[in-house]
Backbone as CSV, one residue per row, in Angstrom:
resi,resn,N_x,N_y,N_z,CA_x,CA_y,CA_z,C_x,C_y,C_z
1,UNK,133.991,121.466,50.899,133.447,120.388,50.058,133.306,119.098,50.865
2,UNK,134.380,118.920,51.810,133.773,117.648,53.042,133.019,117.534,53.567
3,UNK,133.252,118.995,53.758,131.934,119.088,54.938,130.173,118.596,54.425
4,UNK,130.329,119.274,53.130,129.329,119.271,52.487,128.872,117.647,51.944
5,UNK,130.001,116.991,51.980,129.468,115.570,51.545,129.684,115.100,52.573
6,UNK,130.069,114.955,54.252,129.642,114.424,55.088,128.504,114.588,55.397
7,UNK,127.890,115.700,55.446,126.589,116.192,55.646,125.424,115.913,54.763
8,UNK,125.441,115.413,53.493,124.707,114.709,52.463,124.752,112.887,52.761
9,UNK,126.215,112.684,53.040,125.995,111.505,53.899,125.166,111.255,54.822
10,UNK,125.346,112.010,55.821,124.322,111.755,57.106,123.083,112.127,56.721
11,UNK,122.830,112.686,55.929,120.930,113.434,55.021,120.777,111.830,54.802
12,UNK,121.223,111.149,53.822,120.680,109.937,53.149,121.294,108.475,54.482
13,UNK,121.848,108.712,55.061,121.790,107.584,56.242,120.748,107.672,56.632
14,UNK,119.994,109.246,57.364,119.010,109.301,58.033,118.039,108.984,57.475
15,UNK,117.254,109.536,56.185,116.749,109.021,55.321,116.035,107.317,55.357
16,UNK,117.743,106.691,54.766,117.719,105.260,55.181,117.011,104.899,56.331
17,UNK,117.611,105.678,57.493,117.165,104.633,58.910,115.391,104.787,59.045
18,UNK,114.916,106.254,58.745,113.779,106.578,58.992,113.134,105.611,57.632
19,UNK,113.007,104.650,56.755,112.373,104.184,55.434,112.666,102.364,56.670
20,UNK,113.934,102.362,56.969,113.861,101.428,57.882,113.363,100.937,58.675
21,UNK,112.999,102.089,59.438,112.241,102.334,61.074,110.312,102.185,60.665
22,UNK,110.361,102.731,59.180,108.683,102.941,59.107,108.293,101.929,58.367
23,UNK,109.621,100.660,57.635,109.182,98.956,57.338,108.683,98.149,58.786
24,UNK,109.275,99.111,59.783,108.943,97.700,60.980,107.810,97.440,61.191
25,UNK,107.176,96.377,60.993,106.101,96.055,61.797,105.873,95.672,63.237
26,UNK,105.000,95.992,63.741,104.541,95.550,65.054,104.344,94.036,65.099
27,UNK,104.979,93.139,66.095,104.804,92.032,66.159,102.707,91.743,66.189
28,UNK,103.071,90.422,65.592,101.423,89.707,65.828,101.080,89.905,67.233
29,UNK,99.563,90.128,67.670,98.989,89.551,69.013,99.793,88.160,69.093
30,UNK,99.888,87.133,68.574,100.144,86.184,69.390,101.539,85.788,70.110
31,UNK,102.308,86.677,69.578,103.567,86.539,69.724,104.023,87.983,71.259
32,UNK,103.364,89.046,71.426,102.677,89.575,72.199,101.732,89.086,73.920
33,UNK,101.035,87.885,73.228,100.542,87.349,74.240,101.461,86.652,75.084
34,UNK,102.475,85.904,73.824,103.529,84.772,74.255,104.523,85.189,75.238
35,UNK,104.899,87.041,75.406,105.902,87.350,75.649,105.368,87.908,77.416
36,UNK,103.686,88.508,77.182,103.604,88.361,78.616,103.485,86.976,79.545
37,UNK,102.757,86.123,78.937,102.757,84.475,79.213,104.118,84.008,80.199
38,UNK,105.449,84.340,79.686,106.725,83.913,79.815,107.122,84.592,81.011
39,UNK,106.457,86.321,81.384,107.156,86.685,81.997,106.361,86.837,83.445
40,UNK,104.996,86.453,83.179,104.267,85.872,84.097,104.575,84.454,84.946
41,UNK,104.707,83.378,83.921,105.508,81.891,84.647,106.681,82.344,85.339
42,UNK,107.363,83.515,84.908,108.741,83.566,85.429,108.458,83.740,87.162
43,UNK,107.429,84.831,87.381,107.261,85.649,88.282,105.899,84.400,89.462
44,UNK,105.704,83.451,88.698,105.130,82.498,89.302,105.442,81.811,89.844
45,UNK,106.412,80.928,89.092,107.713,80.181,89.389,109.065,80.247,90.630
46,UNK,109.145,81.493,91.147,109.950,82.473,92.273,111.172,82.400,91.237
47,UNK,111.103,83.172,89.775,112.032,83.327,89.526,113.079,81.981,88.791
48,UNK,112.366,81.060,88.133,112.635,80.130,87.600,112.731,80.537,85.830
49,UNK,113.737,80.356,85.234,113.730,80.262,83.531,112.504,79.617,83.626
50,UNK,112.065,79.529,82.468,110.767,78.991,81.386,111.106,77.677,81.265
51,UNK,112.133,77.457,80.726,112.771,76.039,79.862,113.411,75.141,80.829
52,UNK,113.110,73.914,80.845,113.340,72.970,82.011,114.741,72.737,81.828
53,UNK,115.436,72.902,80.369,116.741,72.825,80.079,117.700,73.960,80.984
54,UNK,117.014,74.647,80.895,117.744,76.151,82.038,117.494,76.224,83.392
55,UNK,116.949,75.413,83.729,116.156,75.569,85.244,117.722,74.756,86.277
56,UNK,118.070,73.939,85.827,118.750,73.477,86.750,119.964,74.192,86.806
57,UNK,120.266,75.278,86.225,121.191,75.841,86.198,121.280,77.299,86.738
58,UNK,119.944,77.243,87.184,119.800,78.439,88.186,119.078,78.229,89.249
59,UNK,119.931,77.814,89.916,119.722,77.541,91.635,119.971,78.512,92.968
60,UNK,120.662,79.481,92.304,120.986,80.440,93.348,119.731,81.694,93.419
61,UNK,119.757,82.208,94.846,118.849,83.073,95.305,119.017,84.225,94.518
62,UNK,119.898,84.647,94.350,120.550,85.815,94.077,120.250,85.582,92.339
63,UNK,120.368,85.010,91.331,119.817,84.405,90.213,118.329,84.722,89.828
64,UNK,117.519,83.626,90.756,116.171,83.997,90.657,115.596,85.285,91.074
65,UNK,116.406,85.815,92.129,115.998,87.179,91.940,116.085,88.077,91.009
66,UNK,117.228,88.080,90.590,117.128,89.003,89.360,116.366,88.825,88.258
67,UNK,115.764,87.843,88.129,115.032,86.674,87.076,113.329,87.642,87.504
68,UNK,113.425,87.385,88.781,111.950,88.268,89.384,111.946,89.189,89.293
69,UNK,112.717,90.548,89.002,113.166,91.583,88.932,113.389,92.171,87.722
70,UNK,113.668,91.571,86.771,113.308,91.639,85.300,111.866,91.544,84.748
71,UNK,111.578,90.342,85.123,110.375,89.749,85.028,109.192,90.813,85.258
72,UNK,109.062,92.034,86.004,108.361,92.526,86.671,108.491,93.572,86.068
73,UNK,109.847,94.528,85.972,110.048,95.669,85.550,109.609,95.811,84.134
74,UNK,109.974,94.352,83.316,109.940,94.764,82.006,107.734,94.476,81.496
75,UNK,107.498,93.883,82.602,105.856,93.617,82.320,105.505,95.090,82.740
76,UNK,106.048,95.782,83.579,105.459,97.153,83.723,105.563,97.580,82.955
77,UNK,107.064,97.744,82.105,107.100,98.796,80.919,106.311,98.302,79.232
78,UNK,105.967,97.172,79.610,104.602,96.602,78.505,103.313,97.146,79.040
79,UNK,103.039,97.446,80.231,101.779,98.048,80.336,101.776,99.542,80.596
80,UNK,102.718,100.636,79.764,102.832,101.703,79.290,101.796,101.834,78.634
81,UNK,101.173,102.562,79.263,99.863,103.634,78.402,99.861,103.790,77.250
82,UNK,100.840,104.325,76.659,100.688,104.871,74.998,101.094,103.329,74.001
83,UNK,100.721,102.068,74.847,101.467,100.756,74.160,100.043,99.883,73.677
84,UNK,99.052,100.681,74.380,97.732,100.117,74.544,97.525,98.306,74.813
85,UNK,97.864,97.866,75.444,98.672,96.321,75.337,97.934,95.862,76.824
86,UNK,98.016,96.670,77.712,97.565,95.897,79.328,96.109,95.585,79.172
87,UNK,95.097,96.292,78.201,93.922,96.258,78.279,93.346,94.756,77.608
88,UNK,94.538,94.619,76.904,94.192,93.115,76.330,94.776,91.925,76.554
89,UNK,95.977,92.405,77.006,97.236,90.977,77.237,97.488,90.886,78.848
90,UNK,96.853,92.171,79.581,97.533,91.833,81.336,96.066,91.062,81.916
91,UNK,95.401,90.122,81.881,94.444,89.384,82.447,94.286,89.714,84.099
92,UNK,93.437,89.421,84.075,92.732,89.931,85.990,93.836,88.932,87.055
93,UNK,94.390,87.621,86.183,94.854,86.606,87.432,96.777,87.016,87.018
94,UNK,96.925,87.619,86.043,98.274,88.317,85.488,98.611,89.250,86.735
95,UNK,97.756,90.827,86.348,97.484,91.280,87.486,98.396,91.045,88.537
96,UNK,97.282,89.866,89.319,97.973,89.189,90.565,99.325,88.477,90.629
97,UNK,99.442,88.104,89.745,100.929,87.713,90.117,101.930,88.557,89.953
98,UNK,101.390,89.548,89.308,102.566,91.195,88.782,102.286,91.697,89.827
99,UNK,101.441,91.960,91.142,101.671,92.804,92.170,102.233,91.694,93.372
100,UNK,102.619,90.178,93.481,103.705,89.691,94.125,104.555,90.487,93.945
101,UNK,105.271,90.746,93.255,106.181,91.875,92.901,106.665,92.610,94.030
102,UNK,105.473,93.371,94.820,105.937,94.298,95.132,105.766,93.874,96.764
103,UNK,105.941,92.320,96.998,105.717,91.874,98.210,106.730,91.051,98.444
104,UNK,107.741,90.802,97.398,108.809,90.119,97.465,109.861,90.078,98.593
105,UNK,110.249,88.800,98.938,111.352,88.838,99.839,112.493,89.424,100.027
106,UNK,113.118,89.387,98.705,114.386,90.203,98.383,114.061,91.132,97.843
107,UNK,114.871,92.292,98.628,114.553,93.731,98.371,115.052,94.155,97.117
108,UNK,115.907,94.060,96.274,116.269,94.291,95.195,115.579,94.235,93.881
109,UNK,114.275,92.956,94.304,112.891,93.044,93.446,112.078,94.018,93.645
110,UNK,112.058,94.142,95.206,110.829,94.868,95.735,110.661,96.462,95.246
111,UNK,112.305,96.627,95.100,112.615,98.226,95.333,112.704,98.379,93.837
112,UNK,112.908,97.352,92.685,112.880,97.942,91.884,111.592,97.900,90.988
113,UNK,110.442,97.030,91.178,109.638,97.373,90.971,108.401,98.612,91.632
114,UNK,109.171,98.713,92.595,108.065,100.272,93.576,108.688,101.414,92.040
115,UNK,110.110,101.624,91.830,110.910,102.320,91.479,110.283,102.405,89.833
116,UNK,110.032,101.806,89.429,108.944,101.595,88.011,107.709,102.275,88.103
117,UNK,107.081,101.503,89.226,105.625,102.101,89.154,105.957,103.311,89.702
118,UNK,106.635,104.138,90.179,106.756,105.421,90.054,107.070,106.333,89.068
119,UNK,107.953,105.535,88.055,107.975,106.149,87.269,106.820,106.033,85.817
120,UNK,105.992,105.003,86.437,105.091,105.095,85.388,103.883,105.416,85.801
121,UNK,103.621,105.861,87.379,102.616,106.897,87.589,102.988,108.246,87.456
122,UNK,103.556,108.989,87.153,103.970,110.480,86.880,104.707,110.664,85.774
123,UNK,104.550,109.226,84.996,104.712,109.563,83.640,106.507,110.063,83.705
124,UNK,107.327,109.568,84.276,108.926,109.652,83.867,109.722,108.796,83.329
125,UNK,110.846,108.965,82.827,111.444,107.552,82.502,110.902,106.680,81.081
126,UNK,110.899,105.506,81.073,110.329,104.930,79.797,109.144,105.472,79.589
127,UNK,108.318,105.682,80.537,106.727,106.338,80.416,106.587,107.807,80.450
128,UNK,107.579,108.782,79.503,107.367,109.609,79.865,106.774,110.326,78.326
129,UNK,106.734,109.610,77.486,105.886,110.114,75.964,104.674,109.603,76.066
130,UNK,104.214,108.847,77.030,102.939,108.363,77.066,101.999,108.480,78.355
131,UNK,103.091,108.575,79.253,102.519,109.074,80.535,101.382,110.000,80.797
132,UNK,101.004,110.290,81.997,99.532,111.486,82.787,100.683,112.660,82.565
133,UNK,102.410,112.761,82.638,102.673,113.942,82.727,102.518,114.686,81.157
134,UNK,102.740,113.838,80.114,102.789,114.705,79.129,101.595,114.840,78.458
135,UNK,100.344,114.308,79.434,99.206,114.660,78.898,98.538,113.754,77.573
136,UNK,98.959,112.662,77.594,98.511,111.725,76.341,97.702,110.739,77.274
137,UNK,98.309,110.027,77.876,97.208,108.592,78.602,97.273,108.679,80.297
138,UNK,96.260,108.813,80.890,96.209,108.155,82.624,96.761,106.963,82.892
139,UNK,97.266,106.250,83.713,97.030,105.226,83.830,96.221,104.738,84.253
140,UNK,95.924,103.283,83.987,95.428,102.547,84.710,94.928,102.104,86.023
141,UNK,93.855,102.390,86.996,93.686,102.249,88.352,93.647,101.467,88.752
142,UNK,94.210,100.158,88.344,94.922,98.744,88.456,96.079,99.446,89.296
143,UNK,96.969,100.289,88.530,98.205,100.197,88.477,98.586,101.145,89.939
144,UNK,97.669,101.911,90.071,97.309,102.955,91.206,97.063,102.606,92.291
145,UNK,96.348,101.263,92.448,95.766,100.097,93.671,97.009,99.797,94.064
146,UNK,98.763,99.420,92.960,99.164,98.757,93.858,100.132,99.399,95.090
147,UNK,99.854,100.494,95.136,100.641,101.519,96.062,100.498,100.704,97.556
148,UNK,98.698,100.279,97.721,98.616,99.474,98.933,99.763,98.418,99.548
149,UNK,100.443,97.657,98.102,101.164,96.381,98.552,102.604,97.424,98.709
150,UNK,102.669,98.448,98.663,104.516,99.648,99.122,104.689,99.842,100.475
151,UNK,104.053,99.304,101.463,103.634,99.694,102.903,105.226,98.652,103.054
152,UNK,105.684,99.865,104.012,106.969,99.308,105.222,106.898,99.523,106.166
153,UNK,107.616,99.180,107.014,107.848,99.323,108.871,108.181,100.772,108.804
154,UNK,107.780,101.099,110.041,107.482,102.705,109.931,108.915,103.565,110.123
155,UNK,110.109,102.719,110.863,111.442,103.585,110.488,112.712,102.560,109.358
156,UNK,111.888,101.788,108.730,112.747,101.065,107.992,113.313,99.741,108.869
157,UNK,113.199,99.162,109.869,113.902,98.107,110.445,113.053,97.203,111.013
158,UNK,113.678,95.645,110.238,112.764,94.964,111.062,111.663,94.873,109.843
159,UNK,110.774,93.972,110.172,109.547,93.533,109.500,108.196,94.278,110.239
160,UNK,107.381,94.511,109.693,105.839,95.012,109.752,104.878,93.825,109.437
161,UNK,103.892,94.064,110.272,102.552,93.746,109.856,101.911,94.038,108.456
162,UNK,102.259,95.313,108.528,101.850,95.896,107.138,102.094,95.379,105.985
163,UNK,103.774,95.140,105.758,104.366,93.990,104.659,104.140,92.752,104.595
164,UNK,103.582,92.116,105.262,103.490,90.721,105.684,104.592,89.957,105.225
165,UNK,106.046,90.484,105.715,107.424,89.529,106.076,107.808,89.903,104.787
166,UNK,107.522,91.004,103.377,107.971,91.259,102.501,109.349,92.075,102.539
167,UNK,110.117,92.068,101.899,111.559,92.795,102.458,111.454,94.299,102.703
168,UNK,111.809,95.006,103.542,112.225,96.171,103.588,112.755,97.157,102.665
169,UNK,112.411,98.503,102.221,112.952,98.914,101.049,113.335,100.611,101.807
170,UNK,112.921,100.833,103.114,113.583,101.832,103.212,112.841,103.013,102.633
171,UNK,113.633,104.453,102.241,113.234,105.455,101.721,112.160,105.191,100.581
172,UNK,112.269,103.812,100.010,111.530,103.827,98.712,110.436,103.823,98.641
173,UNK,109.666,103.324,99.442,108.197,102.934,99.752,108.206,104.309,99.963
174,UNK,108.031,105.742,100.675,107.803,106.898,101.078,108.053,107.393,99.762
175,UNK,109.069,107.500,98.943,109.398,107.771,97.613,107.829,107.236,96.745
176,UNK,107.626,106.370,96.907,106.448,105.952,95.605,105.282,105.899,96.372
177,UNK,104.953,106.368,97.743,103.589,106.764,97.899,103.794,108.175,97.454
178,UNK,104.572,109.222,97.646,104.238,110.535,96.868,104.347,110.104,95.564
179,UNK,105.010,109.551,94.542,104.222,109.250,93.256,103.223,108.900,93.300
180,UNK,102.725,108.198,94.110,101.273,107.829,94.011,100.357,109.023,94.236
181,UNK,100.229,109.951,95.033,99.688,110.862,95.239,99.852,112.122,94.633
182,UNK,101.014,112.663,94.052,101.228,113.070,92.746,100.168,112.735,91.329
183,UNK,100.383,111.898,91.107,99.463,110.760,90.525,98.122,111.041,90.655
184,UNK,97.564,111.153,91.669,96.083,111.370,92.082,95.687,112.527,91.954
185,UNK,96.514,113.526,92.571,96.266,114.820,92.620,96.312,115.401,90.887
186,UNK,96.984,114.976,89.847,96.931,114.947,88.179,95.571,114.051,87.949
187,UNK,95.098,113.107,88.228,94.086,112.631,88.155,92.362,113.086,88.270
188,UNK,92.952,113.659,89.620,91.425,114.249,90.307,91.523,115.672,89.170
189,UNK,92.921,116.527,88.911,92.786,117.467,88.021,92.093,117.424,86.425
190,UNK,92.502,116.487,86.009,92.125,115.573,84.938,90.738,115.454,84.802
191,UNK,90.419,114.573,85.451,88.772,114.541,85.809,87.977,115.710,85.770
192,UNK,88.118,116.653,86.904,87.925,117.797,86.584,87.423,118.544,85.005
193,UNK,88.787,118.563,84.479,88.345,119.409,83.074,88.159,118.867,82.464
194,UNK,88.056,117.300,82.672,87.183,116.901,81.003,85.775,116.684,81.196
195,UNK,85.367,116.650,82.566,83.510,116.815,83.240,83.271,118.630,82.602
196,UNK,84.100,119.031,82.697,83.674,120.473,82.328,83.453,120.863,80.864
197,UNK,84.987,120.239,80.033,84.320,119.718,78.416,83.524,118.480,77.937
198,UNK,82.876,118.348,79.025,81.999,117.286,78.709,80.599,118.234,77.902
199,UNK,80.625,118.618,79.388,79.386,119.503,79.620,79.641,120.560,78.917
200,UNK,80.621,121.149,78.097,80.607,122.196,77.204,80.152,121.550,75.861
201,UNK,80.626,120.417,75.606,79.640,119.862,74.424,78.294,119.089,74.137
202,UNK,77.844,119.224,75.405,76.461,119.171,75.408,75.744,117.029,76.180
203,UNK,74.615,117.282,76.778,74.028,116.354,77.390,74.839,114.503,77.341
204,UNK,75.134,114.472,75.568,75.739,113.154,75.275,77.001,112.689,75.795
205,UNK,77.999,113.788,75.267,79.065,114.026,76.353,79.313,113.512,77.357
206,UNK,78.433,114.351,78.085,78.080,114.500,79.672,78.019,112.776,80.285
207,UNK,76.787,112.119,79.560,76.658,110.829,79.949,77.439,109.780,79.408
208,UNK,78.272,109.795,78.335,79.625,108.933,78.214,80.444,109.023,79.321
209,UNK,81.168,110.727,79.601,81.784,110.756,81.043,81.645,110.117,82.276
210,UNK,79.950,110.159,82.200,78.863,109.430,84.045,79.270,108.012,83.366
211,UNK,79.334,107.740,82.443,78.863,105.931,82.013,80.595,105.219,81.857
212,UNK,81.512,105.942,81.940,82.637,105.410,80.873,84.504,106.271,81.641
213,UNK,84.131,107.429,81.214,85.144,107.990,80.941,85.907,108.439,82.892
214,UNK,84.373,108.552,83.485,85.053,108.546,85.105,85.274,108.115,85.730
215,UNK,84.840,106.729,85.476,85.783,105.315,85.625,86.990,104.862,85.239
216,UNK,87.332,105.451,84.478,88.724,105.717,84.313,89.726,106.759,84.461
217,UNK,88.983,107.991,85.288,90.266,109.023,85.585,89.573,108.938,86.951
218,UNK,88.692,108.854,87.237,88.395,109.739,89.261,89.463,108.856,90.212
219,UNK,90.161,108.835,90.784,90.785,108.161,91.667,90.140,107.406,92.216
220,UNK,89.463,107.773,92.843,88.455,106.656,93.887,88.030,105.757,93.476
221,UNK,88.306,105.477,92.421,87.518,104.231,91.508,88.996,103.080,91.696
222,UNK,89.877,103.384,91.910,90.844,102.573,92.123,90.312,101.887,93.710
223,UNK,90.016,102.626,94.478,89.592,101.595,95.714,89.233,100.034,95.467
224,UNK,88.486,100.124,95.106,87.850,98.770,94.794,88.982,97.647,94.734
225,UNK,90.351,97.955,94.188,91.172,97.061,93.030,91.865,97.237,94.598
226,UNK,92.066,98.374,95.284,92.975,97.894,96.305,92.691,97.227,97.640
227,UNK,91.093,97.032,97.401,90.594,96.289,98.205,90.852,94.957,97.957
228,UNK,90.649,94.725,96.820,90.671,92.853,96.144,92.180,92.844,96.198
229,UNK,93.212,93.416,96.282,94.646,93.402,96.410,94.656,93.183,98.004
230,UNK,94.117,93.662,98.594,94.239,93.107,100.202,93.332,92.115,100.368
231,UNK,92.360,92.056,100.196,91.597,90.336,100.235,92.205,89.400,99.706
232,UNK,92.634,89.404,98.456,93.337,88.081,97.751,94.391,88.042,97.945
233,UNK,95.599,88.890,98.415,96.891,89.174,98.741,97.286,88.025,99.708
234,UNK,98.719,87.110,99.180,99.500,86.366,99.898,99.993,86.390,100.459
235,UNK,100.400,85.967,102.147,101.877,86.596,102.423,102.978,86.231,102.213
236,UNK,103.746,87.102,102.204,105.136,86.419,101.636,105.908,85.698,102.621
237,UNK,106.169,84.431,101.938,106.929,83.456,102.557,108.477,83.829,103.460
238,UNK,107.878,83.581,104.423,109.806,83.615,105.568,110.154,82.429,105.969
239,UNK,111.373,82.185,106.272,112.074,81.125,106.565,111.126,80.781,108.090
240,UNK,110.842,81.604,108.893,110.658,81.329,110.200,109.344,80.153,109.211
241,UNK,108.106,80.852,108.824,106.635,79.956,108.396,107.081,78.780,107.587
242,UNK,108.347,78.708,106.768,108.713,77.614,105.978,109.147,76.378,107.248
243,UNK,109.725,76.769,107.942,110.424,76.237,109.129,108.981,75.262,109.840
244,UNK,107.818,76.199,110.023,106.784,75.861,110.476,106.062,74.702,109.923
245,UNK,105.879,75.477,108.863,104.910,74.606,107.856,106.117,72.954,107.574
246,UNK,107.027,73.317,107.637,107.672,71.710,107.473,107.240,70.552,108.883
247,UNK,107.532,71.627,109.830,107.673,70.758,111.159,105.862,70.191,110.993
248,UNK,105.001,71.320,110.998,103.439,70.871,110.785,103.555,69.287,110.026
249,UNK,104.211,69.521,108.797,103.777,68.602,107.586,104.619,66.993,108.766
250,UNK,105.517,67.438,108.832,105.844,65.832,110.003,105.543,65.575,110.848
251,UNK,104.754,66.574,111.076,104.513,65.665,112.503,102.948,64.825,111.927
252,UNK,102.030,65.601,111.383,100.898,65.220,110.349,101.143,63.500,109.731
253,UNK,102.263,63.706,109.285,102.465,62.563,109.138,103.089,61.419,109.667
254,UNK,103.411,61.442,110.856,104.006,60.913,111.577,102.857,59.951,111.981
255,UNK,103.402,58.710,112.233,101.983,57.415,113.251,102.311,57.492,114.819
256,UNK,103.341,57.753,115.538,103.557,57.594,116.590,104.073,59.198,117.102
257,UNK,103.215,59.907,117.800,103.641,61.217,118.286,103.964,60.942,119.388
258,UNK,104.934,61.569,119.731,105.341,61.904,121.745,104.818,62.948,122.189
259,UNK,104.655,63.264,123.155,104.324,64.422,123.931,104.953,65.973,123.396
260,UNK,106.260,65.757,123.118,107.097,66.406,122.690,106.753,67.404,121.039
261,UNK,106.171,66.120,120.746,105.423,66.928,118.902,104.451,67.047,118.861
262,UNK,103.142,67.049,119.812,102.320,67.261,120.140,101.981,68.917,120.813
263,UNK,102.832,68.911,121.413,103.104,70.387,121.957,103.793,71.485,120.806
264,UNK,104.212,71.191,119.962,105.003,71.615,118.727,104.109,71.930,117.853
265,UNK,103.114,70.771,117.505,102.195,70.830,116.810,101.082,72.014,116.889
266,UNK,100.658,72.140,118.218,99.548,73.199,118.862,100.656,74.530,118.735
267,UNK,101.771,74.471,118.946,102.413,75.757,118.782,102.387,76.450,117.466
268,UNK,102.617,75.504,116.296,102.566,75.637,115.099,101.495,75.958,114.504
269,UNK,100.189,75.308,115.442,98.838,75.920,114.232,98.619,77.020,115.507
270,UNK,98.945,77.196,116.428,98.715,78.499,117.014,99.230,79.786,116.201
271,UNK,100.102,79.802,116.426,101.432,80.605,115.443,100.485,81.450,113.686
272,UNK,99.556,79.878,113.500,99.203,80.242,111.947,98.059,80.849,112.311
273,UNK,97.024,80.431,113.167,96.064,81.247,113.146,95.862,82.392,113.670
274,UNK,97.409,82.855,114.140,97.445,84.501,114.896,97.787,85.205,113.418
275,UNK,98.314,84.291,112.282,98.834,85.156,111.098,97.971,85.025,110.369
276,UNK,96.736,84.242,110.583,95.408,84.391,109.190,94.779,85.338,110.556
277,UNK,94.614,85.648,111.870,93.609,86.485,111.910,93.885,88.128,111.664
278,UNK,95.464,88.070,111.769,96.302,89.868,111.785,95.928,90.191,110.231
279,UNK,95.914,88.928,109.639,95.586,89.308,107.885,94.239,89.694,107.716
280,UNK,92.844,88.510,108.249,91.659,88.947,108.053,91.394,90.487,108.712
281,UNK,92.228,91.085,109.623,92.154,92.370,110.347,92.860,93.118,109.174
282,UNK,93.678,93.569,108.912,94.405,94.122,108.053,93.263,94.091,106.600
């Protein structure tokens, strides 16, 4: 008889929670917009609170990083496929400041946003009811472009060209180019059979697919996005160029140069234009 009315208990809890769960509403668009807005300034800011009341109270590196690191992970898991949300709330200049991300100084950002977009190209993890693996949504070839900015030094040590002075992440970058290619290889499959039920339902089909639909699964259509990710791409700031760019800014302003800052000076814009031409090459 306990048993039997614990078990009628838990019938009408569940009950309850599910009459609960199906009152919730989905927040407004605007409140939506507000929440990527916030976590965009965050990631603009290097990791600064929103509120000028909180700002002075997070001064440490180690702080704002985690601040960038949140900031990033949790905008990825808003642009989950089955959330339909990136197509309207992640803007083209959003975007760009969500793939700083993955160029960050401190590795603890860097690695944990590679560590996301892996799991939300193969569809695991938070993205795994909405993901390419369980067969409901592709992603995005936004999201596919940013594999370009995962590039490390080729045995882990030391800085690369490739990163442009972004931190080191080790195994991880090798880890999330095979998601990425995982990813592609479900993609190009993808593509595949729905050109084939295109064309099994006849001519109209066919030309939604050519006009629409293969622009959004063929892989190669991501090129483009990882091209404008290496054209518009920043490099990430090091102490050595901060070091630079200060000494530049004084001596610039200085009225009386010596010989001494003069020679400093030519070293300094030497220095910069070997790092805008390795970039225009790259």
């Amino acid at each position: 008889v306990r048993f039997e009315k614990s078990t009628g208990n838990q019938k009408n809890a569940k009950q309850k929670n599910g009459m609960a769960r199906s009152s919730i509403e989905p927040p407004p668009p605007e409140h939506i917009s507000k929440i990527f807005a916030v976590l965009i300034q965050i990631l603009q800011d290097s990791g600064l609170p929103p509120s000028n009341r909180d700002r002075k109270h997070c001064d440490s590196v180690d702080e704002r990083a985690a601040l960038r690191r949140c900031a990033a992970v949790h905008l990825l898991r808003l642009c989950d496929m089955s959330l339909q949300l990136e197509g309207t709330y992640l803007k083209p200049g959003m975007w760009h400041v969500l793939s700083s991300a993955f160029l960050d100084e401190e590795r603890s950002v860097r690695e944990s946003a590679m560590e996301e977009l892996s799991m939300m190209l193969t569809g695991q993890g938070k993205y795994r009811h909405g993901g390419i693996a369980s067969g409901s949504f592709a992603p995005n070839l936004r999201f596919v472009s940013l594999i370009v900015l995962c590039a490390d030094s080729e045995h882990g040590h030391g800085h690369s060209a490739a990163n442009g002075d972004a931190a080191n992440v080790g195994r991880r970058s090798t880890s999330t180019k095979n998601a990425a290619l995982q990813c592609i290889s479900t993609l190009r499959r993808t593509c595949e059979s729905t050109l084939a039920q295109c064309r099994a339902l006849g001519r109209e089909a066919e030309k939604n697919f050519e006009n629409r639909l293969k622009m959004m699964l063929m892989p190669e259509f991501a090129v483009p996005y990882a091209l404008h990710l290496l054209a518009f791409r920043r490099e990430t700031p090091s102490a050595g160029a901060a070091e630079a760019g200060a000494t530049l800014t004084q001596i610039s302003q200085s009225s009386d140069r010596s010989d001494d800052n003069e020679d400093k000076e030519e070293f300094v814009i030497a220095n910069e234009e070997a790092r805008q031409k390795m970039l225009r090459k790259r």
